[in-house]
Every structure is written in structure tokens, then in C-alpha cells.
Legacy VTK file of the C-alpha trace (Angstrom):
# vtk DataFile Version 3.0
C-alpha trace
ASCII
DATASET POLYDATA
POINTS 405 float
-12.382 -15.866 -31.306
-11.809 -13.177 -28.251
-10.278 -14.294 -25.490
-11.465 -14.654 -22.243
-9.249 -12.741 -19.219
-10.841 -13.441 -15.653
-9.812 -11.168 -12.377
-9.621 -12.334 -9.287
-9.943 -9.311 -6.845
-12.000 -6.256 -7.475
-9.837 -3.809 -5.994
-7.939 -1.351 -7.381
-5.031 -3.599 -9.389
-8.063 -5.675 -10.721
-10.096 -2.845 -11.649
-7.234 -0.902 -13.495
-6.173 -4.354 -15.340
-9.418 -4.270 -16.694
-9.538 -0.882 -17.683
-5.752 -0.944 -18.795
-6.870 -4.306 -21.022
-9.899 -3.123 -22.763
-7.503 0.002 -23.871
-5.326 -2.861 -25.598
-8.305 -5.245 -27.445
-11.522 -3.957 -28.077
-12.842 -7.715 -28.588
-11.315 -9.459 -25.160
-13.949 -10.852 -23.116
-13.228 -9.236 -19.518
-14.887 -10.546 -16.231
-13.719 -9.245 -12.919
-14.679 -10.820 -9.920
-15.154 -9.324 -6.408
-15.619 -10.580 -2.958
-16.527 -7.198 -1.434
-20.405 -5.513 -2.350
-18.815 -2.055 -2.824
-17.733 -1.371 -6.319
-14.092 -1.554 -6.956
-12.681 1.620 -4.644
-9.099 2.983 -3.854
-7.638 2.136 -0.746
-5.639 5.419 0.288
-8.247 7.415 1.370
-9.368 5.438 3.776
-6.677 5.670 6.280
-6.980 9.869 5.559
-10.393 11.144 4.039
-13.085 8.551 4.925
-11.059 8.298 7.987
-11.725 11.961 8.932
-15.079 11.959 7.743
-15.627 11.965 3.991
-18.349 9.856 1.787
-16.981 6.711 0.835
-17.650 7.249 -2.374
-14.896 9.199 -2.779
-12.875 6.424 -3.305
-15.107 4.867 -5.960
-12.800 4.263 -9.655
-15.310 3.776 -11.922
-19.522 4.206 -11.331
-21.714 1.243 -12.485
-22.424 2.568 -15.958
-18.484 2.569 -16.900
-18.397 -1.545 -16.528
-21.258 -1.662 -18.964
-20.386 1.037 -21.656
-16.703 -0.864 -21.753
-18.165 -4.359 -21.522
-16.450 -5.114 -18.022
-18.692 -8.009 -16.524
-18.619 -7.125 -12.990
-20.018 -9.626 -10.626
-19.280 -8.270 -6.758
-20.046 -10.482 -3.663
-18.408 -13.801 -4.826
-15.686 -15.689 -3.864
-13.327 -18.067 -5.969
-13.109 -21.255 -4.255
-10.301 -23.029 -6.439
-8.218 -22.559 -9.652
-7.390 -25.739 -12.403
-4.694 -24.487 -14.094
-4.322 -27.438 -16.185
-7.967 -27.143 -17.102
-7.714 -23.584 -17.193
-10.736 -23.051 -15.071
-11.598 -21.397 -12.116
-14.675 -22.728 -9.267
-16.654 -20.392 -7.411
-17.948 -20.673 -3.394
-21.594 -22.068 -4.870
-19.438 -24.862 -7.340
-19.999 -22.704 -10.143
-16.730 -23.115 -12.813
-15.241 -20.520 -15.041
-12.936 -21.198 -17.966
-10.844 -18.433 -18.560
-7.941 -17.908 -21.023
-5.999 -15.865 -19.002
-6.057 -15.444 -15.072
-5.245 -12.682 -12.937
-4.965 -12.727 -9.222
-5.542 -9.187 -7.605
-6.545 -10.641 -4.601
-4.826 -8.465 -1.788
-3.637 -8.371 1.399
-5.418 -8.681 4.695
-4.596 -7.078 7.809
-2.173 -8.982 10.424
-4.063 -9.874 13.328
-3.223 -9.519 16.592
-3.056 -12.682 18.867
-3.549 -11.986 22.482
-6.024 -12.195 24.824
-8.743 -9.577 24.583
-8.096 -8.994 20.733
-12.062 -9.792 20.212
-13.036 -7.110 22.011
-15.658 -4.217 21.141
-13.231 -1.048 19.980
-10.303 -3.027 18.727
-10.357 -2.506 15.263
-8.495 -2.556 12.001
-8.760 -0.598 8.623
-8.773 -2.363 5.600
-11.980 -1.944 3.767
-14.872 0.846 3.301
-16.962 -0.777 6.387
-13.636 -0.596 8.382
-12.949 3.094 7.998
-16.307 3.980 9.069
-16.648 1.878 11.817
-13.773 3.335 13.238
-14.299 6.995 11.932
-17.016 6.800 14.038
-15.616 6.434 17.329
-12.858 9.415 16.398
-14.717 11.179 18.882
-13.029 14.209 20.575
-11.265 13.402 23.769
-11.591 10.090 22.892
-8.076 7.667 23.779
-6.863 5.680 20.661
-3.953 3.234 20.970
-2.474 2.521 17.670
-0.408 -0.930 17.815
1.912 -0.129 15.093
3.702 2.352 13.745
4.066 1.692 9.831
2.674 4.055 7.803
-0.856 2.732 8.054
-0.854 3.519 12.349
0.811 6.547 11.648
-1.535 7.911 9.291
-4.549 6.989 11.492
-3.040 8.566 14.499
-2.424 11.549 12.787
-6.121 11.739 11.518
-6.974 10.697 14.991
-5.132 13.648 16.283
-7.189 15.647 13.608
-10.322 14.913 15.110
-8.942 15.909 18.686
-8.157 12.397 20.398
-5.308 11.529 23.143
-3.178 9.093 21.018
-0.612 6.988 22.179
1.096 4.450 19.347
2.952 1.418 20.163
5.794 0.006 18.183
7.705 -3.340 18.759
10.891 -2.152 16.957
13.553 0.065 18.913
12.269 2.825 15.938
9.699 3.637 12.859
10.380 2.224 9.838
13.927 1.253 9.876
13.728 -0.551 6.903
12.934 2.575 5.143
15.946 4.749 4.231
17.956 3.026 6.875
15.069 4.485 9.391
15.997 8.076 8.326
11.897 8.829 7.618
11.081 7.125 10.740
13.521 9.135 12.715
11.696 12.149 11.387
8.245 11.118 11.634
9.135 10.056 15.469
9.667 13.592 16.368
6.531 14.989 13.952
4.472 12.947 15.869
5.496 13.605 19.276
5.566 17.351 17.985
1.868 16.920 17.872
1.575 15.272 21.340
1.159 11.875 20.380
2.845 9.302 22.893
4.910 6.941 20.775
6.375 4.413 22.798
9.048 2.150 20.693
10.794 -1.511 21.699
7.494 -2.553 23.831
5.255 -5.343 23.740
1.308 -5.448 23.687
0.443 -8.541 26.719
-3.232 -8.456 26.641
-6.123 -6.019 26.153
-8.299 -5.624 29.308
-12.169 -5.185 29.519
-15.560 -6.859 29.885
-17.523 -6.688 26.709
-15.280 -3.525 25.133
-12.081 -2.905 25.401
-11.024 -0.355 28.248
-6.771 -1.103 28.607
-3.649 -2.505 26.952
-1.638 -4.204 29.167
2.176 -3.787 27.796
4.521 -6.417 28.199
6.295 -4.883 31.489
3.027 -4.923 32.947
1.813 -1.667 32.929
-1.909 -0.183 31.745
-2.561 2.060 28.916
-6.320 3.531 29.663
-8.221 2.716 25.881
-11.532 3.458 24.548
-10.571 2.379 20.897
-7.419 -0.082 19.910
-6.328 0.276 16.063
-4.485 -3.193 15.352
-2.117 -1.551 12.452
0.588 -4.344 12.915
0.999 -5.177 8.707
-0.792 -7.446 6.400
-0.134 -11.127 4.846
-0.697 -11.725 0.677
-3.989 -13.287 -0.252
-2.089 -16.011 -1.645
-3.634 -19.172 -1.092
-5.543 -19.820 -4.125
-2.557 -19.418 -6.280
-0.570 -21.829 -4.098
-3.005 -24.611 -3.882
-3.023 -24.314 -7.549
0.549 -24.676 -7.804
2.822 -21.717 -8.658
5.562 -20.152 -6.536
4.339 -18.435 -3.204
6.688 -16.277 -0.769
4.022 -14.553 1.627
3.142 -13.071 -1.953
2.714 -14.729 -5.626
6.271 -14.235 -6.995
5.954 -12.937 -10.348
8.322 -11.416 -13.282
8.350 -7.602 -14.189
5.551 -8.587 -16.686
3.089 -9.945 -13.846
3.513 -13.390 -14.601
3.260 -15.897 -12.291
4.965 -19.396 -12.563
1.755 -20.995 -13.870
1.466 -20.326 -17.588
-1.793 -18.211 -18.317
-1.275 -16.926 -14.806
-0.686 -13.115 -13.372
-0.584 -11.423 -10.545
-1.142 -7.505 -9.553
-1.065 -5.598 -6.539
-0.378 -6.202 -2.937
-0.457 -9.710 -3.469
2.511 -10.274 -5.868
5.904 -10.584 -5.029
8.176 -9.114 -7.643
11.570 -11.304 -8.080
13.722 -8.559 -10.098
12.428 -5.535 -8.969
14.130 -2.153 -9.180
15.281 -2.621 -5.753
17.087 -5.056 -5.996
15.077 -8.056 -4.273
11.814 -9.804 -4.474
9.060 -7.577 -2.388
5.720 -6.679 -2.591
5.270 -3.356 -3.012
2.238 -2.263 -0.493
1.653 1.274 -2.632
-1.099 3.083 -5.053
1.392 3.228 -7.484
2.013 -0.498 -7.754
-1.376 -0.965 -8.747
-1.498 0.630 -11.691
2.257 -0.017 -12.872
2.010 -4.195 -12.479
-1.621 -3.819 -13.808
-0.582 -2.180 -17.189
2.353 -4.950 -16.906
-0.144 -7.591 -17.234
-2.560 -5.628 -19.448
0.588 -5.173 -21.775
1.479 -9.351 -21.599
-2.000 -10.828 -22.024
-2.577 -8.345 -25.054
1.291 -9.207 -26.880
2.804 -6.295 -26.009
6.487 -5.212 -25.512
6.799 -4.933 -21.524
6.938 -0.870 -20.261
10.617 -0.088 -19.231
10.880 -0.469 -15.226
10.121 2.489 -13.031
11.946 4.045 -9.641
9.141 3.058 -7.305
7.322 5.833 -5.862
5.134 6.210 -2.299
3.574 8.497 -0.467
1.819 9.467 2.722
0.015 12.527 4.223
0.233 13.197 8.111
-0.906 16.682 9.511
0.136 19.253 6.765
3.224 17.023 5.407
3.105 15.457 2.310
5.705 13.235 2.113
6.719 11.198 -1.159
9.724 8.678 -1.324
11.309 7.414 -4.805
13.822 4.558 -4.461
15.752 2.966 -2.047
18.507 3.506 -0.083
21.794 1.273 1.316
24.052 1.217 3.944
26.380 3.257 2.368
25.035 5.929 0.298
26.118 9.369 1.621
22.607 11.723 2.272
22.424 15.174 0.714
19.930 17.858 2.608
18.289 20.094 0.165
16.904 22.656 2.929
17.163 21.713 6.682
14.390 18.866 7.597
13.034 21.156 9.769
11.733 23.405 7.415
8.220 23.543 5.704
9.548 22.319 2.408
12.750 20.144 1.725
14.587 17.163 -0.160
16.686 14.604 1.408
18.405 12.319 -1.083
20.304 9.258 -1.618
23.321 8.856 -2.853
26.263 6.581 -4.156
28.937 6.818 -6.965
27.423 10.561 -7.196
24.520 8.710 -8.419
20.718 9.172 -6.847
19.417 6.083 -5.607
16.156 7.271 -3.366
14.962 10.556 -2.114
12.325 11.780 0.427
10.152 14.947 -0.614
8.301 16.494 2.060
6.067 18.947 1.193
8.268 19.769 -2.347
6.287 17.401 -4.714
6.363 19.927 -7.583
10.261 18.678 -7.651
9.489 14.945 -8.190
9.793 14.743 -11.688
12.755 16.112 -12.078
14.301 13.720 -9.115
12.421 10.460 -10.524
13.897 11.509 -14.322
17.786 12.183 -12.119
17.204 8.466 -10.777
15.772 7.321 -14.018
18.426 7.986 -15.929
21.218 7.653 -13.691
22.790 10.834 -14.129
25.635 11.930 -11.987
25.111 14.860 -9.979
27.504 17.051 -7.772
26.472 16.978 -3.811
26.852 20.618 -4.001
24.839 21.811 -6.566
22.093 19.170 -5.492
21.742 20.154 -1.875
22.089 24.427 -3.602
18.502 25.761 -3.119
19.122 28.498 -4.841
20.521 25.745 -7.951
16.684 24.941 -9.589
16.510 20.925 -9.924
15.101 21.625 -13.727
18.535 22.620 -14.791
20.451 19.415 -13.013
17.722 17.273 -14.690
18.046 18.433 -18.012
21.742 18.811 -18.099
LINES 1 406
405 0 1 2 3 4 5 6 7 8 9 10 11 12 13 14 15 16 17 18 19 20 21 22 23 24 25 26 27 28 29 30 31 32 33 34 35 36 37 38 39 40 41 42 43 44 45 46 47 48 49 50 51 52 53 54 55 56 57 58 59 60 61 62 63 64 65 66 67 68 69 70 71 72 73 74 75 76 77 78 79 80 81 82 83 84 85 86 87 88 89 90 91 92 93 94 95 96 97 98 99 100 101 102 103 104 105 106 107 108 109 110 111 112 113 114 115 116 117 118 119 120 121 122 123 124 125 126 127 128 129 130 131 132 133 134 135 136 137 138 139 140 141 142 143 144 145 146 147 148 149 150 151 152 153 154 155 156 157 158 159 160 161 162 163 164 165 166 167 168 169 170 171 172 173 174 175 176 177 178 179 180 181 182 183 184 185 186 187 188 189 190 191 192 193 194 195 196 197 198 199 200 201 202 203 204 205 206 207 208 209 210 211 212 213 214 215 216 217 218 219 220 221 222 223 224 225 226 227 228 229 230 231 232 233 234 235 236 237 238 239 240 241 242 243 244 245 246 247 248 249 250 251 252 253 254 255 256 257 258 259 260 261 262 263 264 265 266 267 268 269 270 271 272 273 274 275 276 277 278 279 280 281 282 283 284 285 286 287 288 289 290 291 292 293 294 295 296 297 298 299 300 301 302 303 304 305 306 307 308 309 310 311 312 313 314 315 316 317 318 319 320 321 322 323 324 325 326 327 328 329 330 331 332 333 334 335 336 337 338 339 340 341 342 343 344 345 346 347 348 349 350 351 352 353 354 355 356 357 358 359 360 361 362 363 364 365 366 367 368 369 370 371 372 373 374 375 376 377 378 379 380 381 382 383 384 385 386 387 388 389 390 391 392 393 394 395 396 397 398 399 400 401 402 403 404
């Protein structure tokens, strides 16, 4: 008899389990459940393309047809209300149950929201689904002044689309800097002066106290006191794991289902993909989620791979990336305290490498605007090769040859 594999989430990581699972057994019975109306959709583009104007439908994976033609039951507009994992059996919102064989949660993240007075009103916003980024592409209006609260990559992006579309921008960061958890804040240091290099006004180490208005918002108050004029407020201040039906049900929860490098969760039958799962041995080094396209796809095969009996896919340098103004900027790895950085091309050119480095080894590297190099830097850090500082930071030395020798 075929068994039965229900998803939980029909985003991205659910849709590409599916997809990545009927490749593996023709006979598995496959039923992927969504909350959301829209079929399952990619999330990038909303922060960049929808955000600056663009159908919505460009983020669509697959179009209706596809679920049928590989026998995909696709029910959208539902909501799981509980899991039995000792009964192996899922209930719905309406009471309905589900047995399933296998489970897997793709359930997401949600947006972290922001708890002081005024955060109800009209104009403060956040982007985390289709209706969100055209809501708020909508009031991208030129001359229009956006305060970002946040400046991870999300706020960034939206503040440089905002710029785009000719808007005063001002973003607001807690933290003394941008993203100094990534690369020891070595990105965020450069993305500080990008922005500002575009005239946004990125104010770091403050506090949000209130946001001022009648019906819609008009001001942020900061914590010193002082009033930012506002016609729309992005709230871009992180997200927390859609984890709460796997911890009712039992298994091991960390602001994230933890899971192994084959998706598994610590309920047998159990996986988790995506935003939501918390990897404990990941290539980094530590258990994190991994917020990224990538991630998607990679834990989504993972779990494809275990439910169908096959040998897990060897672990991959994790890769990101981002697009603000007309910088494309990729990241592969990590980076700690101590690994010496090597410049390929000055970061204020159009098109350079920064990279990580300890024992002569690469451990991360950001690529702005030089992605035709990344496989040969993701096969360096694959395969731990040793490289000389000189030759790798040598423009004139092609990557290609270092990779292959």
C-alpha cells in the first residue's frame, strides 16, 4: 500500500517537499495543506518585485494544473488545529482528522510584532505575505515618508525599494550597528554607508516609544523623546517559528522545531522544513534556523530523501542573498572572531569579494555584484582547500584556477 505524507504549510518548503517527494515514489499519496488562499508562492520577491510593483503572480511555483497532473492534493484556506502523534493523525479548524504516515511541518515564521502604543494604527504595516506587499506597495507613493523599524535584511530591502519609488526614508535600528551577527557586522558596516549613500537616514542604538496619530499613523516618537514625521511605518523587527503545533504535540521546540540534517524532528514520523526548523548540527556550527530561499529547498529534499529511504545529500555551505539598489550581494558561510579577511578588489568598487579566513582555509565570503564567482568559492569552502591570501585577494589570479587546483 502507498503511503500517505501530509504537509503542513503551503509555502515554499511545503510545496518543494512535495514536488521533491513525488520525484522519489510515483505511488506516495501526497496532501499539502495551506492556510493562505494564494497558491503556494516564493517569498523573496515580495520584499523587491511585488514590492516595487510587479504581479503577484510572479512569485507563483507551480499553476493549478501542476498539483493535478502530479497527484498533489492541494487543499488552501485550512488550518490544522492539533497533531496525535501517537495516533498518527492530524485535526483540522472544522474537527475534521487526517491520518497520515508521515508528517511534515512547513509552517513558517510570522513577523515580530511591535508592542507599543499606536502599533494598530492605519500605515503601520508589515510584509510577510502576497496581501502584505501590496498593501504596502501601494502607499510607496513618491515623496511619501517611510520609517522602517529595523534594519535586518528584510527593512533594508524595503527601504531600498522604497527609495526606488522616490520616498524620504529614515530606518531605525535598536543595535549600535546592522547585522552584527553577520560576518562579525562586516556586511552591515557596508550596507550602513550604501544606504546613507542613497540618502536614507539610518539612525542605530535608538528606541521606538510610541507611534502618534488619530486614526493613521502620522509620528514615531523615539525613546529620547523626539518626533519622526510618518505617513507609513514598516514594522521589520524579525519573525518567531510557527511552532506551536509541533510543541503541543510533543517534540523538541527552541523558537523553531529542532530537527537533524535529515529534517527529522524528535517525534518519529515527524519533519520539519523551512523557516520553522531549527537545525541542531548545522554547517555552522550551532542549532539556527536558517531564514533563506535556499533553505527551503535544501531541508525539503532532506526530508523528501528520509520519508522515501534514501541516503541523506552531503551537507552544503549555506548560501543567502539580497538585492538593494544595483548590488547583488550573496554570502556563503560564516565567519568567527578570528578569521583574518582577504579583499578581492576594494569594497568600494562595482564588483568585489571579501572572504573569510582561518588556517588558510575559507570559511564564509561576501560577493557583491561578482556572482559568476560563486561556484568556484562555494566548491573552495566545500572542499576545504587551502588557499594562499595572496593569490586569493590577486584579481588578475582567475578563481577557476585556485578552485580546480
Amino acid at each position: 500500500m502507498s503511503r500517505r505524507t501530509v504537509i503542513v504549510g503551503a509555502g515554499q518548503a511545503g510545496a518543494r517537499t512535495a514536488a521533491a517527494l513525488r520525484k522519489l515514489d510515483a505511488s506516495a499519496e501526497i496532501l499539502l495543506l495551506g492556510e493562505e488562499s494564494e497558491l503556494p508562492y516564493e517569498r523573496p520577491p515580495l520584499s523587491k518585485e511585488v514590492l516595487n510593483g510587479a504581479s503577484p503572480s510572479k512569485t507563483t511555483m507551480f499553476q493549478r494544473d501542476w498539483y493535478d497532473e502530479q497527484r498533489v492534493a492541494l487543499r488552501l484556506g485550512v488550518k490544522v488545529a492539533s497533531i496525535d502523534s501517537a495516533a498518527k493523525q492530524i485535526s483540522l479548524a472544522d474537527g475534521e482528522p487526517l491520518a497520515y504516515d508521515d508528517l511534515v511541518l512547513a509552517t513558517g515564521v510570522r513577523p515580530r510584532p511591535l508592542t507599543v502604543p499606536g502599533a494598530a494604527l492605519d500605515g503601520v504595516l508589515m510584509l510577510r505575505n502576497v496581501g502584505d506587499s501590496v498593501n504596502l506597495s501601494a502607499r510607496l507613493t513618491a515623496g511619501a515618508k517611510v520609517v522602517v523599524i529595523g534594519g535586518g535584511f528584510l527593512g533594508l530591502e524595503i527601504a531600498a525599494t522604497a527609495v526606488a519609488r522616490d520616498c524620504s526614508v529614515t530606518v531605525l535600528e535598536t543595535g549600535n550597528g546592522l547585522l552584527p551577527r553577520i560576518f562579525g557586522g562586516f556586511l552591515g558596516t557596508y550596507l550602513l554607508d550604501l544606504h546613507r549613500s542613497h540618502q536614507v537616514d539610518v539612525r542605530a542604538g535608538v528606541t521606538v516609544a510610541a507611534l502618534e496619530g488619530n486614526t493613521a499613523v502620522e509620528a514615531v516618537r523615539l525613546g529620547d523623546g523626539s518626533l519622526l514625521a510618518a505617513d507609513v511605518v514598516v514594522v521589520a523587527i524579525g519573525a518567531v517559528a510557527n511552532d506551536e503545533l509541533a510543541r503541543e504535540a510533543g517534540a523538541e521546540c527552541a523558537d523553531g522545531v529542532l530537527v537533524d540534517a535529515e529534517a527529522r524532528t524528535s517525534l518519529p514520523s515527524i519533519y520539519a522544513v523551512g523557516d520553522v526548523a531549527r537545525q541542531r548540527t548545522h554547517w555552522l556550527g550551532e542549532a539556527i534556523r536558517v531564514e533563506s530561499w535556499e533553505n527551503a529547498e535544501v531541508q525539503a529534499q532532506a526530508a523528501a530523501n528520509a520519508i522515501a529511504g534514501n541516503a541523506p545529500s552531503a551537507a552544503a555551505v549555506p548560501w543567502f542573498w539580497t538585492d538593494q539598489y544595483d548590488r547583488n550581494i550573496q554570502m556563503l558561510g560564516g565567519r568567527v572572531a578570528n578569521d583574518v579577511v582577504v579583499m578581492r578588489a576594494d569594497a568600494g568598487a562595482s564588483s568585489w569579494c571579501a572572504f573569510f579566513v582561518a588556517d588558510n582555509v575559507i570559511r564564509g565570503a561576501v560577493l557583491v555584484n561578482a556572482g559568476r564567482e560563486r561556484r568556484n568559492i562555494k566548491r573552495l569552502i566545500d572542499t576545504q582547500q587551502r588557499v594562499d591570501h595572496t593569490e586569493l585577494g590577486d584579481t588578475a589570479r582567475p578563481l577557476t584556477g585556485l578552485a580546480r587546483g
